[in-house]
C-alpha positions in Angstrom: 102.8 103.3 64.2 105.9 101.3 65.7 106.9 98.2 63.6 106.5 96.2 67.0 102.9 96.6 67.1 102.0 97.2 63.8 102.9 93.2 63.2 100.4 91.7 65.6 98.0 93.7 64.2 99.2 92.4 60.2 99.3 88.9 61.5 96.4 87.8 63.4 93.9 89.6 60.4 95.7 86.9 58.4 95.8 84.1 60.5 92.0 84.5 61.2 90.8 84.8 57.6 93.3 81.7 56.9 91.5 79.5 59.1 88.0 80.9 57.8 89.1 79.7 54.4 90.2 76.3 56.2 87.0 75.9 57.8 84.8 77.0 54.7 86.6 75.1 52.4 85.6 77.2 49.4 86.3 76.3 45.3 90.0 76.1 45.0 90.9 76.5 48.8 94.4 75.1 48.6 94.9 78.7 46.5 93.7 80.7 49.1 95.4 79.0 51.5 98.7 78.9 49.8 97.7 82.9 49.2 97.1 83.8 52.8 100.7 82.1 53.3 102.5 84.5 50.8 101.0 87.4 52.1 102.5 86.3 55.5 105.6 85.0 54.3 105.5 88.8 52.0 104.9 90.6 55.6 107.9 88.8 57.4 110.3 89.3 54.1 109.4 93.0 54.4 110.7 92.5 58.7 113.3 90.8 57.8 114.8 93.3 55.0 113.9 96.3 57.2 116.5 94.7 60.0 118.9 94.0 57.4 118.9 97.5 56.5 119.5 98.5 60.6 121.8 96.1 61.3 125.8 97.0 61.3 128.1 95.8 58.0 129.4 92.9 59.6 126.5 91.5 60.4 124.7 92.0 57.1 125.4 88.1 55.5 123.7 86.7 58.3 120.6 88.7 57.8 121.0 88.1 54.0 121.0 84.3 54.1 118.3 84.6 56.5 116.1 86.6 54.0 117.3 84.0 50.8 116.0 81.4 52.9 112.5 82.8 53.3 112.5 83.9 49.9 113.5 80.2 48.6 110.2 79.3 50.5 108.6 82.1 49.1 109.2 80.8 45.7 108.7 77.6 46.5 104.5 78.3 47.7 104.4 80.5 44.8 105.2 77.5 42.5 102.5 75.6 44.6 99.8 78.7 44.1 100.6 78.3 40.4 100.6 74.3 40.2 97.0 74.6 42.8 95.3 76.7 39.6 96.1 74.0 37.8 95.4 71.3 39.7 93.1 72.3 42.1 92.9 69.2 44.4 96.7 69.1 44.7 96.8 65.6 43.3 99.4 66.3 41.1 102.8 68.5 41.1 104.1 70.0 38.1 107.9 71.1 39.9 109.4 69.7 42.6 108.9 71.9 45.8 111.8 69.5 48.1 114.6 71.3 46.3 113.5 74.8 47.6 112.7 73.8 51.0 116.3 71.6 51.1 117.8 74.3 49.6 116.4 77.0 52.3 117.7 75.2 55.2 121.1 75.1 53.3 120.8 78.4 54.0 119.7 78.8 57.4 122.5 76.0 58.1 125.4 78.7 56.5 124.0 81.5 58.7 124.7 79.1 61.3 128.1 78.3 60.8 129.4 81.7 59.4 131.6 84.0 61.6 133.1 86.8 59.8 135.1 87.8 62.8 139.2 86.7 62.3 141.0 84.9 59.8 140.3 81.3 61.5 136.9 81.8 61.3 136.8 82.4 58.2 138.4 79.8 57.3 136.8 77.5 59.1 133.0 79.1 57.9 134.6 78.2 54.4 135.7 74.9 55.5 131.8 74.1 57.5 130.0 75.4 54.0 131.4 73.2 51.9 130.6 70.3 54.3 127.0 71.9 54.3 126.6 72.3 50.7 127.7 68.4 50.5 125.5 67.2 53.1 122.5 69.0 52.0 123.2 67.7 48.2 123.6 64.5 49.4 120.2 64.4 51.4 118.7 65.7 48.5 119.6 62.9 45.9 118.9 60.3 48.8 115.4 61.9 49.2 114.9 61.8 45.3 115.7 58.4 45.2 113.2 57.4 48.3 110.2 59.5 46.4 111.1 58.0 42.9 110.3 54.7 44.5 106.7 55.3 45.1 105.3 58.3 45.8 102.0 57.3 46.3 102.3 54.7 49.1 101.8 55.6 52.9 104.7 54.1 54.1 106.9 55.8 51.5 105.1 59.6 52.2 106.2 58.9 55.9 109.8 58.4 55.6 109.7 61.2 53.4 108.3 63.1 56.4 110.7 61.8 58.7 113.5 62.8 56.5 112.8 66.2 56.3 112.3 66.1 60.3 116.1 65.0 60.4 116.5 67.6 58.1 114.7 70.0 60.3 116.4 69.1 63.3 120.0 68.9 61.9 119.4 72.9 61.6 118.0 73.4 65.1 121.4 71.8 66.4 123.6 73.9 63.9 121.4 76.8 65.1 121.6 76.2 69.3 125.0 75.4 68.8 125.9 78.3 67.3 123.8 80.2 69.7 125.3 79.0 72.4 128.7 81.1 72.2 127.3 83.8 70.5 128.8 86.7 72.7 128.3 89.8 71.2 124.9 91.6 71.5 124.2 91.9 68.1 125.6 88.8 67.4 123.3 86.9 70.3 120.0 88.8 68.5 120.3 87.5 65.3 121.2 84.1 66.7 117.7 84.3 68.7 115.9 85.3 65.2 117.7 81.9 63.7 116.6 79.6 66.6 113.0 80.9 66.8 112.7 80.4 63.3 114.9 76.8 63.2 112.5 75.5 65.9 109.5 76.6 64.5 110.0 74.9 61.1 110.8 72.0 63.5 107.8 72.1 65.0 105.4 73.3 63.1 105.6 71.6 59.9 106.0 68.4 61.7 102.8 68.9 63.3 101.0 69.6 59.6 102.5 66.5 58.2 101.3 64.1 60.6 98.0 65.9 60.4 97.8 65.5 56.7 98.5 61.7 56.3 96.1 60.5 58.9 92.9 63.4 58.6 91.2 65.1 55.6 90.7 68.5 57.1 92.3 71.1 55.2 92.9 73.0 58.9 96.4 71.0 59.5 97.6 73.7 56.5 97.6 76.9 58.9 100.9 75.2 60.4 102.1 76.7 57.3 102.0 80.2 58.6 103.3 79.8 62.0 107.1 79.5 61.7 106.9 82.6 59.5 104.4 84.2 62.2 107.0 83.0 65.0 110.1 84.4 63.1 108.1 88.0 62.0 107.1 88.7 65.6 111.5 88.3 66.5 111.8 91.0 63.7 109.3 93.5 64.9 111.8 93.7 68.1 113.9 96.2 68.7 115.8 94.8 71.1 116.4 91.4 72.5 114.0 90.6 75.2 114.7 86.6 75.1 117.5 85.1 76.2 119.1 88.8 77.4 120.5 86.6 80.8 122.0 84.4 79.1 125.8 84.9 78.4 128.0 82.1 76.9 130.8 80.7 80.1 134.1 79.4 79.2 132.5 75.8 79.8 129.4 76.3 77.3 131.9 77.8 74.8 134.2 75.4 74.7 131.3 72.3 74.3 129.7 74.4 72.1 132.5 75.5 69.6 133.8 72.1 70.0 130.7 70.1 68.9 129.7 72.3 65.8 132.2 70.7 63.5 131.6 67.4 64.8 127.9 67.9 64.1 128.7 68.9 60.3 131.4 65.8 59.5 128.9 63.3 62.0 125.6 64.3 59.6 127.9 64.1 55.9 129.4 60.6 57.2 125.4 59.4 58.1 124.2 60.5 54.9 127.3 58.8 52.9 126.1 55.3 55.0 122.7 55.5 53.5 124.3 56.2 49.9 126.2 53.0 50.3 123.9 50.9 48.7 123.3 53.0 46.1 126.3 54.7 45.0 129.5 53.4 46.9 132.1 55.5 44.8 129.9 58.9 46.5 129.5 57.0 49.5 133.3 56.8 50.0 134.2 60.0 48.5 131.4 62.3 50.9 132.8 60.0 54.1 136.6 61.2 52.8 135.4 64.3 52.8 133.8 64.7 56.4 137.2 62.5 57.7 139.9 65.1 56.0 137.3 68.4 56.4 137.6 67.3 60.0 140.7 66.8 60.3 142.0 70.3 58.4 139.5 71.8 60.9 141.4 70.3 63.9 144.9 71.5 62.6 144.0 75.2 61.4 142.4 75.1 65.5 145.7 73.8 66.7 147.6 75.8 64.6 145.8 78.9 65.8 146.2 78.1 69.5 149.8 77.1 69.1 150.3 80.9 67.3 148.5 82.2 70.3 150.1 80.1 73.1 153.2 81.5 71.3 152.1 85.2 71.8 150.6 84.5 75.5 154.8 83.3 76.2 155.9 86.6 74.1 153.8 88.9 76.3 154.5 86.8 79.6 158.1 87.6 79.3 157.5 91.1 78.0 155.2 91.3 81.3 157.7 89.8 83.5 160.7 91.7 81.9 158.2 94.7 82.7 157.7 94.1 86.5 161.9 93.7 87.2 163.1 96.0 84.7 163.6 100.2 84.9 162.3 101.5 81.7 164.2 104.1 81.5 167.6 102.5 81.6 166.9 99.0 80.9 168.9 97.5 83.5 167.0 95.6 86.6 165.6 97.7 88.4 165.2 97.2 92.7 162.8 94.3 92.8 165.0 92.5 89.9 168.0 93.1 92.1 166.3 91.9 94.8 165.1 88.5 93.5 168.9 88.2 91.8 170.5 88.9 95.1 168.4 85.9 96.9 169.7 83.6 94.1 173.2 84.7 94.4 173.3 84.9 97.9 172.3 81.0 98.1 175.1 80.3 96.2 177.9 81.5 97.0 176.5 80.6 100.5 176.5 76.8 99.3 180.0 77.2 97.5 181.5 79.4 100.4 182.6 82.4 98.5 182.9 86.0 99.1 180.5 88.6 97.7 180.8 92.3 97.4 177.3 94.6 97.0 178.2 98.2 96.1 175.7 101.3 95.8 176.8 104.1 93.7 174.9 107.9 93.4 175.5 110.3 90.5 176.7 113.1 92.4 174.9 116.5 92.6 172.4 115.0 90.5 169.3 117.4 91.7 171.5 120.3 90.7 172.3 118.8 87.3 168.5 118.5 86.7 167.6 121.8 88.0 170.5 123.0 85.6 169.3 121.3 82.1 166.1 120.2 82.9 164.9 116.8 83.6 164.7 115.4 80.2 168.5 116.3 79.9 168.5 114.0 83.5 166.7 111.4 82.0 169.5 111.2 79.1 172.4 111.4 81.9 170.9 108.5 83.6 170.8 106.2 81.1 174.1 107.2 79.6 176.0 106.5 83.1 173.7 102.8 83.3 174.5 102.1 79.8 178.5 102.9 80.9 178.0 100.8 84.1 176.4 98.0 81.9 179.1 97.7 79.1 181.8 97.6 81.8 180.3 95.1 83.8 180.0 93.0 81.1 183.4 92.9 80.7 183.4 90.5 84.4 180.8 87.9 83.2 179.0 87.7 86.1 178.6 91.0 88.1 174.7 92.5 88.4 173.9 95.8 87.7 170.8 97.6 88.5 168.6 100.8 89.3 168.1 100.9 92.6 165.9 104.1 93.0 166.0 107.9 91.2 170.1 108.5 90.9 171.2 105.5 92.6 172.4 102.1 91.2 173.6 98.8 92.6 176.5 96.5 91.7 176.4 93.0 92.9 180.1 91.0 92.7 179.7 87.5 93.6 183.0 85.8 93.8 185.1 88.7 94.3 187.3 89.6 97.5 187.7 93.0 98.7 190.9 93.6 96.6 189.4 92.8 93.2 186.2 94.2 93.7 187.7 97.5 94.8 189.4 97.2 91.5 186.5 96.6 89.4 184.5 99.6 91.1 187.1 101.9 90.5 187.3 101.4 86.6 183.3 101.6 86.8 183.8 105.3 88.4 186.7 106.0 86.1 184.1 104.6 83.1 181.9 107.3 84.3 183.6 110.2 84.3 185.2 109.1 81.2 181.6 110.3 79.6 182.8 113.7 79.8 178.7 114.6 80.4 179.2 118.8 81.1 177.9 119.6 84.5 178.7 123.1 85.8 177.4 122.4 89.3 180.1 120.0 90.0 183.3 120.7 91.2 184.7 118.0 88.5 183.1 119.7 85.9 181.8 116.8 84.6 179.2 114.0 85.7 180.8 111.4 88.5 180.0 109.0 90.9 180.3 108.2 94.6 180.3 104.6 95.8 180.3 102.7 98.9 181.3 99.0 99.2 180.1 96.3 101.5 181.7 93.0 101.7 181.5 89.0 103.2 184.6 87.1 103.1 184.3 83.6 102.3 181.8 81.2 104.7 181.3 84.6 106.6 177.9 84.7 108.4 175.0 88.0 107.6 172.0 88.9 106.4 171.7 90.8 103.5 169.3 93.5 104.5 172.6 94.1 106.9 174.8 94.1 103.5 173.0 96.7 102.1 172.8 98.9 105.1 176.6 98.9 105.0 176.8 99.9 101.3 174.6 102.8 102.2 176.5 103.9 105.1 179.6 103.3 102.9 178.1 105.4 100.4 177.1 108.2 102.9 181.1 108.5 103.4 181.5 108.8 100.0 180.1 111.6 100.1 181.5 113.0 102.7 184.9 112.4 101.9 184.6 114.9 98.2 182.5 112.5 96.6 183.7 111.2 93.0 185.6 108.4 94.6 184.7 105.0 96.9 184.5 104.1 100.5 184.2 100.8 102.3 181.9 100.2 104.8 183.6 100.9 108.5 181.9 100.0 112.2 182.5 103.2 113.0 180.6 105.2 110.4 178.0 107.3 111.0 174.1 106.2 110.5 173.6 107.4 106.7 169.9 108.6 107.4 170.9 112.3 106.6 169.9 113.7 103.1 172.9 112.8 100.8 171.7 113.9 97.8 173.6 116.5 95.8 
């Protein structure tokens, strides 16, 4: 029999005979009753360890505080089932059953602020415990106190009651919140067992409270099963049928993750106010406490985003070094050139200067690769940019780049015709300097063609019209033997022809 139907069929058996016994009101039926509720609560441990065994590692210390809380209220009616053969009325108490049932929604309180996932959250589940573990040991000596008073008066049973609502709720908001950016799928269906169960011991046990100070029925105490009922029925499920629309937005998220440590410091600070009176040393020391647990919590969070704004910069330059750099050779490659070429064409525009743009080819370059292979081509290519580079640098300000397959660009900003001449020569001369074997050439050795464009100083052009003339100067090249340079001329040819090789 599936699990999923088998626990309808385990809890409504119990639930009916439980409100028999209510109704009957047999010898000694607070025993029964408290009996029928361990047999639930025994029913929804066995759920809830049966999950724990199905669920993945990393999820396994939610599922395991969310088991120690039901067994803490396990223990805690099975302390009443012994005290109610004693004292069958339930007049007296021989333990004190507010510790357990403080001391399970401690627990259900750390599920709700634990996340295992990333250093930060850990530290900050660490950092939310402790504030946890203080709150709830500070609302249990301020409940003490309030019961030590008078425990038999009306008035005192009732703030009682209304204490452990706050205590209640305080869990419900740790619970939602937590909920609320829950992301991952396994993550969002424990978080839906935790807030069924959260709401129903809300609810629930409110509802048997008021019943119990103002009637005599014994029928209020079948409240007791329902949050265990509500939370067993979320177990039996295999999958997660509530909530599966919901998905946390960056707007929920932030709220959300934002409030939850508020919540924790807010409730420690309340609780220290009503200890004033009583203990001001404590009083001061908890409120220190939520103040500095706060604040370490906002600095580890702005530490962490600083690191990762840091990170987010590191990868945007990586990215944008990416988009205008060749891989291969690491010099710019065309759109780099490009977007240098509009800045440098501005200025020397504005400062009326002349500017050279040259286009060089590595010649017979197919035939090199078809020779030794294009890994072999790969290695020539960035050997010549790496020459091209280093000699460049040498001028400060000139621009090399990749312009496409064998072909580079040279921008000289500044230069006139004479100078740049000069410079493009040694940059040829820096080339065939490499001494890179290639029997296909008629040097012997790896060279360069290049053809130069130029605008003298507050000459008028485009520089789509620039380039075109460095390409026809470097179809001359070409022409002329290769291994050497030519400047552009009005009366070259078009250089659409195949110059390659």
């Amino acid at each position: 029999m599936k699990i999923q139907t088998l626990a309808p069929k385990v809890y409504v058996p119990l639930l009916a005979v439980h409100a028999a016994v209510l109704i009957a009101e047999p010898a000694r039926v607070l025993s029964w009753s408290y009996a029928l509720v361990l047999a639930v609560m025994l029913f929804t441990l066995f759920l809830g360890g049966r999950r724990l065994r199905l669920s993945v590692a990393h999820n396994r210390p939610w599922w395991t505080m969310l088991l120690l809380a039901l067994a803490v209220q396990l223990a805690a009616f099975g302390l009443l089932l012994a005290d109610s053969l004693v004292h069958p009325q339930g007049t007296l108490v021989a333990f004190d059953p507010t510790f357990y049932f403080c001391l399970s929604s401690l627990l259900l309180t750390l599920a709700a602020v634990y996340n295992p996932v990333g250093p930060l959250h850990r530290w900050a589940s660490a950092l939310d415990a402790v504030l946890a573990c203080a709150a709830a040991g500070l609302f249990y000596a301020l409940l003490r106190d309030v019961i030590k008073q008078d425990s038999a008066e009306t008035s005192t049973a009732s703030l009682v009651m209304w204490m452990f609502d706050a205590m209640a709720l305080f869990v419900v908001a740790c619970a939602t919140l937590r909920f609320a950016v829950a992301k991952r799928a396994d993550e969002r269906r424990f978080f839906v067992v935790l807030l069924v169960f959260a709401w129903a011991e809300l609810v629930f046990p409110a509802i048997h409270n008021r019943f119990i100070l103002s009637s005599e029925s014994y029928l209020p105490e079948l409240c007791l099963d329902l949050p265990f009922v509500a939370v067993g029925l979320r177990l039996s499920q295999r999958r997660n049928v509530a909530f599966r629309w919901y998905r946390p937005n960056r707007r929920a998220y932030l709220i959300a993750g934002g409030t939850s440590p508020f919540v924790l410091s807010m409730a420690l600070c309340l609780l220290a106010f009503a200890q004033f009176d009583r203990n001001r040393a404590l009083a001061f020391g908890a409120m220190a406490m939520g103040v500095v647990s706060y604040a370490i919590r906002v600095a580890l969070l702005l530490g962490h985003h600083l690191r990762q704004e840091g990170e987010l910069k590191h990868l945007q330059r990586g990215l944008r070094r990416t988009v205008v750099r060749d891989e291969l050779t690491g010099l710019l490659n065309r759109r780099g050139f490009y977007r240098n070429l509009d800045r440098v064409w501005e200025r020397v525009a504005q400062e009326r200067l002349p500017i050279a743009v040259t286009l060089l080819d590595i010649d017979s370059f197919k035939a090199y690769n078809d020779a030794h292979g294009h890994l072999a081509g790969d290695d020539c290519l960035a050997a010549v940019a790496r020459a091209l580079q280093q000699e460049a640098d040498a001028y400060g300000d000139l621009t090399v780049a990749r312009y496409g397959g064998e072909e580079f660009a040279v921008l000289l900003p500044g230069r006139d015709r004479a100078t740049a001449e000069h410079i493009l020569q040694r940059l040829r001369l820096r080339v065939e300097a490499l001494r890179i074997a290639h029997s296909r050439s008629l040097h012997g050795v790896v060279t360069i063609s290049a053809g130069l464009a130029a605008r003298d100083s507050g000459e008028q052009g485009e520089k789509s019209e620039l380039l075109d003339q460095a390409d026809q100067a470097l179809y001359a090249a070409k022409r002329a033997g290769r291994n050497c340079l030519r400047w552009f001329a009005p009366d070259l040819p078009a250089s659409g022809l195949d110059r390659r090789g």
